[in-house]
N, C-alpha and C positions, 0 to 999 in steps of 0.2 A: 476332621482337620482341627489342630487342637488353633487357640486365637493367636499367636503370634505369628503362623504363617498363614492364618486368614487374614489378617492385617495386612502383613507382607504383600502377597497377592492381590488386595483393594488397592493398595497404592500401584500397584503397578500396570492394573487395570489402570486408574486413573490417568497417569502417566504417558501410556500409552495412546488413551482419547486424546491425550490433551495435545499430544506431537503432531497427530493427525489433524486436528481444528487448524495447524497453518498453509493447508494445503487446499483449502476453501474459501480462504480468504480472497475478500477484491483486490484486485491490482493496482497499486497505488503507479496515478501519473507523475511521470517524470516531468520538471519545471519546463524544459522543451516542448513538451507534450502538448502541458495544459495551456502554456504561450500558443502555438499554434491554433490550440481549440475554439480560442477565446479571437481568432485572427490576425494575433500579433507575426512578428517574424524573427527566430529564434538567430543570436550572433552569440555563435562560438566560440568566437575568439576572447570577447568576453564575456560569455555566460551570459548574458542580458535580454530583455525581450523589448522589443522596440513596436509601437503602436502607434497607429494613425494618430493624430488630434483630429478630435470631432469639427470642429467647424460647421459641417450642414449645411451651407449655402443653399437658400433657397430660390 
């Protein structure tokens, strides 16, 4: 193989890893989500996350 289609060929090797690496990725949580996870309770209507006040009464 003379060097500009081994070139060729590296890059497209690369290229090709590189499309795959976004299929491994973690799942980024959706703002709903992570309201929920955290206990809050998600409002749709306007996209908001609404959460207890602590208070604590003991």
């Amino acid at each position: 193989m003379n060097s500009p289609t081994r070139a060729a060929l590296g890059v497209l090797v690369l290229a090709v890893g590189l499309a795959g690496c976004g299929e491994y990725a973690p799942p980024v949580a959706s703002a709903q989500q992570e309201c929920e996870r955290r206990g809050g309770v998600w409002r749709s209507a306007a996209e908001t996350c609404e959460r207890a006040s602590g208070g604590g009464g003991y």
